[in-house]
C-alpha positions in Angstrom: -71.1 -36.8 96.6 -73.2 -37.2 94.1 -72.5 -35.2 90.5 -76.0 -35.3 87.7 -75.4 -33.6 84.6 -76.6 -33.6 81.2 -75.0 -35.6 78.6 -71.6 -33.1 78.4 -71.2 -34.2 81.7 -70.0 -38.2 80.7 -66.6 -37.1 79.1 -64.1 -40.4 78.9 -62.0 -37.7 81.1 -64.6 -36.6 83.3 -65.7 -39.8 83.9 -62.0 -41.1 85.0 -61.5 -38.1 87.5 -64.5 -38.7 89.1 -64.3 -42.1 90.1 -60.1 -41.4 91.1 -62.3 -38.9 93.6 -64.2 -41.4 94.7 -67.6 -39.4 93.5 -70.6 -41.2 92.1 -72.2 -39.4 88.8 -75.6 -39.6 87.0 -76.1 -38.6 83.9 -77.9 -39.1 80.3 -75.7 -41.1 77.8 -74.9 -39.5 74.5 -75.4 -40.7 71.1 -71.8 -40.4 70.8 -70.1 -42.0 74.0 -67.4 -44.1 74.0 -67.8 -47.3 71.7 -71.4 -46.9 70.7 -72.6 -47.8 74.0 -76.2 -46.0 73.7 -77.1 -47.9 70.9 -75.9 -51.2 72.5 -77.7 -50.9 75.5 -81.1 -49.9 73.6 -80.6 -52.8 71.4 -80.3 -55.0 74.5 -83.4 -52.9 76.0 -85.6 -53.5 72.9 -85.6 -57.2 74.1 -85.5 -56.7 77.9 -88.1 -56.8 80.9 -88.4 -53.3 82.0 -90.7 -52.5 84.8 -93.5 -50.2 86.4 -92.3 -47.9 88.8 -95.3 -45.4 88.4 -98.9 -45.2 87.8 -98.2 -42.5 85.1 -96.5 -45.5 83.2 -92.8 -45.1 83.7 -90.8 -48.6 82.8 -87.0 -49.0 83.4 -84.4 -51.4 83.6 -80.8 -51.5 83.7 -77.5 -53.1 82.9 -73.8 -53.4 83.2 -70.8 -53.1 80.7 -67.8 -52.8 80.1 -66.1 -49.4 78.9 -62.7 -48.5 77.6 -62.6 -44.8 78.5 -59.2 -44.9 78.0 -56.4 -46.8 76.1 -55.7 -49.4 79.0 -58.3 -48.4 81.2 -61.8 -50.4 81.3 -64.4 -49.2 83.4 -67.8 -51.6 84.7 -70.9 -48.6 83.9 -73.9 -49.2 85.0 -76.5 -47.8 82.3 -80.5 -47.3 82.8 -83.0 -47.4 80.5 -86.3 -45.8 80.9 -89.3 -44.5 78.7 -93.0 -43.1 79.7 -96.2 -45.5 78.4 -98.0 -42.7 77.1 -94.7 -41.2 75.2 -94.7 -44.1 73.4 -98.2 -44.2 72.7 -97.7 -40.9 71.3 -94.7 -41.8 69.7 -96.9 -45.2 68.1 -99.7 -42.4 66.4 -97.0 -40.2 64.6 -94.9 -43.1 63.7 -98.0 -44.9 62.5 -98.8 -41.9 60.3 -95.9 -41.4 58.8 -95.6 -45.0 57.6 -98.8 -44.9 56.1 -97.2 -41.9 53.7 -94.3 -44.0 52.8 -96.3 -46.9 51.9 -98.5 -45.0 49.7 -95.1 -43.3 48.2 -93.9 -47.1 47.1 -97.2 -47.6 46.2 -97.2 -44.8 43.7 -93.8 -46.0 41.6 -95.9 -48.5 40.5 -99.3 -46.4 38.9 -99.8 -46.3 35.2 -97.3 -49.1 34.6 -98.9 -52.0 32.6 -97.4 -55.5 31.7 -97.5 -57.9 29.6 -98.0 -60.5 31.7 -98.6 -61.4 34.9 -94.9 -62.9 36.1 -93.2 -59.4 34.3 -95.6 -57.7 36.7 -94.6 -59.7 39.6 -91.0 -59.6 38.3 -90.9 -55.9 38.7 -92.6 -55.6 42.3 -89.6 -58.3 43.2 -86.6 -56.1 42.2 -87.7 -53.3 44.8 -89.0 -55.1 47.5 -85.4 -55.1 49.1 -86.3 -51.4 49.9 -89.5 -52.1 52.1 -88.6 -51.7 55.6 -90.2 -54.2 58.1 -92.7 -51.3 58.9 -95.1 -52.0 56.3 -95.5 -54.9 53.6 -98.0 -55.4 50.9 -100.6 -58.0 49.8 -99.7 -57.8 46.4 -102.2 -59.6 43.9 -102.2 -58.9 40.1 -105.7 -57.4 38.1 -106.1 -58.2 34.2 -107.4 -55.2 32.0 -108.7 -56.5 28.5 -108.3 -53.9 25.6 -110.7 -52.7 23.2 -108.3 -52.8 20.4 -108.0 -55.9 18.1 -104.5 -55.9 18.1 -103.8 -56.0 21.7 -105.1 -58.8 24.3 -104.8 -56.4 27.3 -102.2 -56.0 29.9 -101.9 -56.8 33.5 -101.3 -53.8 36.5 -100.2 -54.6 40.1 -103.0 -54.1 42.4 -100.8 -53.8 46.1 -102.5 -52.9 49.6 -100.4 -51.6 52.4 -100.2 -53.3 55.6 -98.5 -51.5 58.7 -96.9 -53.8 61.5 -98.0 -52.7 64.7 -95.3 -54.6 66.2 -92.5 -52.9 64.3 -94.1 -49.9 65.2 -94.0 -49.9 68.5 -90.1 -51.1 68.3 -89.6 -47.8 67.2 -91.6 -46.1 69.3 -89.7 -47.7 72.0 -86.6 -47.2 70.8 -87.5 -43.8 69.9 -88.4 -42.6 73.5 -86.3 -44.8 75.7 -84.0 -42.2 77.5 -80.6 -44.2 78.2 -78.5 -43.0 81.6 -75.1 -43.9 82.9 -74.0 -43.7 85.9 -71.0 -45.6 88.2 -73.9 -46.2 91.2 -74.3 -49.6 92.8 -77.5 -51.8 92.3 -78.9 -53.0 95.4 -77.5 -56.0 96.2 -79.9 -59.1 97.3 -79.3 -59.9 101.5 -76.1 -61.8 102.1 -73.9 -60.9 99.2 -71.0 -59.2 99.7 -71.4 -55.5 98.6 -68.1 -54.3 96.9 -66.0 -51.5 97.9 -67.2 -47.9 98.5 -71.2 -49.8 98.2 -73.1 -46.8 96.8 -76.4 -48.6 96.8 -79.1 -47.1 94.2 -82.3 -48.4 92.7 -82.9 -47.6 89.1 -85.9 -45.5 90.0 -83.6 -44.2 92.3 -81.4 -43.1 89.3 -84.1 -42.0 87.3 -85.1 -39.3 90.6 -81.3 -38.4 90.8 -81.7 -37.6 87.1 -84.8 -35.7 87.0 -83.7 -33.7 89.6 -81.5 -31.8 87.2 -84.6 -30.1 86.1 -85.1 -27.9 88.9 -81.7 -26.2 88.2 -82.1 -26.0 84.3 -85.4 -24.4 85.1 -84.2 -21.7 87.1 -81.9 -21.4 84.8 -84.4 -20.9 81.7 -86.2 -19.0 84.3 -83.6 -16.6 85.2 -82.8 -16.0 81.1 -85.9 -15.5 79.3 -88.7 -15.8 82.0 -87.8 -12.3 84.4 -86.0 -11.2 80.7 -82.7 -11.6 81.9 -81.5 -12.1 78.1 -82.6 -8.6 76.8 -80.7 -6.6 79.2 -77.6 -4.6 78.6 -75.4 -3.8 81.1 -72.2 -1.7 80.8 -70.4 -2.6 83.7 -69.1 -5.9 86.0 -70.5 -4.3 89.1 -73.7 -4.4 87.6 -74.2 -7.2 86.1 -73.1 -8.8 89.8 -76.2 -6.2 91.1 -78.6 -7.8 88.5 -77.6 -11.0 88.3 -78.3 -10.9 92.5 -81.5 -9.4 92.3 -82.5 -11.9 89.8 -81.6 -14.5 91.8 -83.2 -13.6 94.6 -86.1 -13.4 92.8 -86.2 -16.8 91.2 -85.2 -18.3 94.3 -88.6 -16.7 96.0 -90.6 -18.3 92.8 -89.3 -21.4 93.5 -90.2 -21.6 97.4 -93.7 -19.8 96.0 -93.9 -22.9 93.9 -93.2 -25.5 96.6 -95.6 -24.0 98.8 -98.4 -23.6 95.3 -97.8 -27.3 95.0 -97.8 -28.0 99.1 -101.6 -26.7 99.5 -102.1 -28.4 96.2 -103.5 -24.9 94.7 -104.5 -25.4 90.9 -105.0 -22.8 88.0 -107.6 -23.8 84.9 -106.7 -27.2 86.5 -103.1 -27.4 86.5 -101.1 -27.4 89.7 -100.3 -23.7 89.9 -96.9 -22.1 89.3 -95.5 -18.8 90.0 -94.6 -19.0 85.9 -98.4 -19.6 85.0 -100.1 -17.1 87.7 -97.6 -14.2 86.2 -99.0 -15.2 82.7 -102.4 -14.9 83.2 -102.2 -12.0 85.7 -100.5 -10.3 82.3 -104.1 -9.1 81.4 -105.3 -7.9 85.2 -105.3 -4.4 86.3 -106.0 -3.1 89.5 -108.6 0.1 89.7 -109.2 2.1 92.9 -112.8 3.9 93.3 -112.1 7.3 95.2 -115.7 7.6 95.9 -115.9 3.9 97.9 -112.1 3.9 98.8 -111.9 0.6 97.3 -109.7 -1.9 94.9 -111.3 -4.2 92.5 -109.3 -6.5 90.4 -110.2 -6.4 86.6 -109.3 -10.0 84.9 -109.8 -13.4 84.2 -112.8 -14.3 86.7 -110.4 -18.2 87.3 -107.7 -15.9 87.8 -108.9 -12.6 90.4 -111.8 -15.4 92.3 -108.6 -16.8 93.6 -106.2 -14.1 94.0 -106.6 -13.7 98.0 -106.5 -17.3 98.2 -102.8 -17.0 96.3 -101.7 -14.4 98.7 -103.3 -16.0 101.8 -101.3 -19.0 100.5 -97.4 -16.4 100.8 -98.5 -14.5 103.6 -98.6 -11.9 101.7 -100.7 -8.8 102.9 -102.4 -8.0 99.4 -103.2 -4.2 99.8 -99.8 -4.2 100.8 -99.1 -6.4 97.6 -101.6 -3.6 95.4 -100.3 0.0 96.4 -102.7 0.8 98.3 -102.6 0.2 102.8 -105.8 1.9 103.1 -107.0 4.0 106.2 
């Protein structure tokens, strides 16, 4: 057995009665686990090989350490580290933007001031450069102003342009968007080593699936709350809230198998593979109108949306006068 959970799940306690049980767990690591163990492993992953799994871009890699869950009882976790290409990519343009501010922001401290001379000028760029983070630097040159008065020989002004490292950039970006998980399952072992006891053999992508997985149930969840509005209903008694909270059920459950099958035939909606979620949205605007003079139903919408309606209920089976109110003759 097999428990994934988000990052609540990873308790020092939690994690100790699962392994007595003899379970294997998956979950995300939080910021705050046991020993600062997130930030270790994406220190150690900012210098690691990760590698492609996916043509969408997704790079992992893993490791082992050692964890004191409790006092006197050390535990080997294995922890996996995974980001998405095009996350960081992302990550790299807002990142790369908001430098850009801060260097300008140094940059202003330093307008209007004038110097005497060309070392005080360089003297006074020296006592905050301790503050410039590995982000950005400057090349920093000086510029000579001569004055019109007779009394003064002019003054010198720091002329500074910003220059943004990529490379630190992208260290953030990274560290930014790599997801860490932990988790007490075995990696593969290479043919003819000895596999330990109770083997539980899984590959990092393998991880990563077990992980993902979690999604399904947290969207049904969301689902069940605010997407059949769940959230906004009162009821007075247990009994009923057991009624509703069947009825609702029953009724995500069919979106979900009305998903798989969407997905199955690969249907698409404005190019999107096509969800039960998304079809309710845009079907929001249709009405159905009945013409007593041709004894007929027309759909009034979105033409992307009622050009593929019978295709949708051919899809569930679904009889679609049924479906409409109306049987006919």
């Amino acid at each position: 057995m097999i428990m994934v959970g988000d990052c609540k799940l990873p308790t020092a306690g939690n994690i100790c009665r699962m392994i007595d049980l003899g379970m294997g767990f998956v979950s995300k690591c939080a910021e705050n686990f046991k020993g600062d163990v997130r930030n270790k492993v994406l220190d150690w992953a900012s210098s690691a090989v990760f590698h492609r799994v996916s043509r969408k871009g997704l790079l992992l890699t893993d490791t082992h350490l050692d964890v004191e869950l409790t006092e006197g009882r050390t535990e080997r976790l294995r922890f996996v580290a995974f980001r998405w290409e095009g996350k960081v990519r992302k990550a790299i343009e807002r990142i790369t933007e908001r430098v850009k501010e801060e260097a300008i922001g140094f940059m202003e401290r330093f307008c209007g001031m004038r110097f005497g001379t060309e070392k005080a000028a360089m003297k006074e760029f020296g006592k905050h450069s301790d503050s410039i983070p590995d982000t950005y630097s400057f090349r920093v040159s000086t510029r000579f102003y001569e004055s019109m008065s007779p009394d003064s020989k002019g003054w010198w002004e720091l002329d500074l342009v910003p220059l943004i490292s990529d490379s630190a950039v992208r260290r953030l970006a990274e560290r930014e968007q790599t997801v860490v998980l932990v988790t007490n399952l075995d990696h593969p072992i290479s043919e003819g080593e000895e596999p330990p006891p109770m083997y539980r053999p899984k590959s990092s992508w393998d991880v990563v699936k077990l992980y993902n997985s979690e999604y399904r149930v947290e969207k049904s969840f969301r689902f069940l709350k605010s997407g059949v509005g769940m959230n906004s209903v009162y009821l007075q008694t247990p009994s009923r809230e057991n009624a509703m909270m069947f009825v609702l059920s029953i009724a995500v459950l069919i979106s979900n198998i009305a998903d798989a099958v969407f997905k199955h035939m690969d249907l698409r909606l404005k190019g999107r593979t096509l969800t039960m979620y998304n079809l309710a949205y845009e079907l929001q605007t249709t009405i159905v109108t009945y013409s007593r003079s041709e004894n007929t139903l027309r759909l009034m919408g979105p033409a992307d949306v009622t050009g593929m309606y019978f295709t949708y209920t051919d899809a569930l089976w679904i009889d679609p006068q049924l479906l409409l109110g109306y049987a006919g003759e």
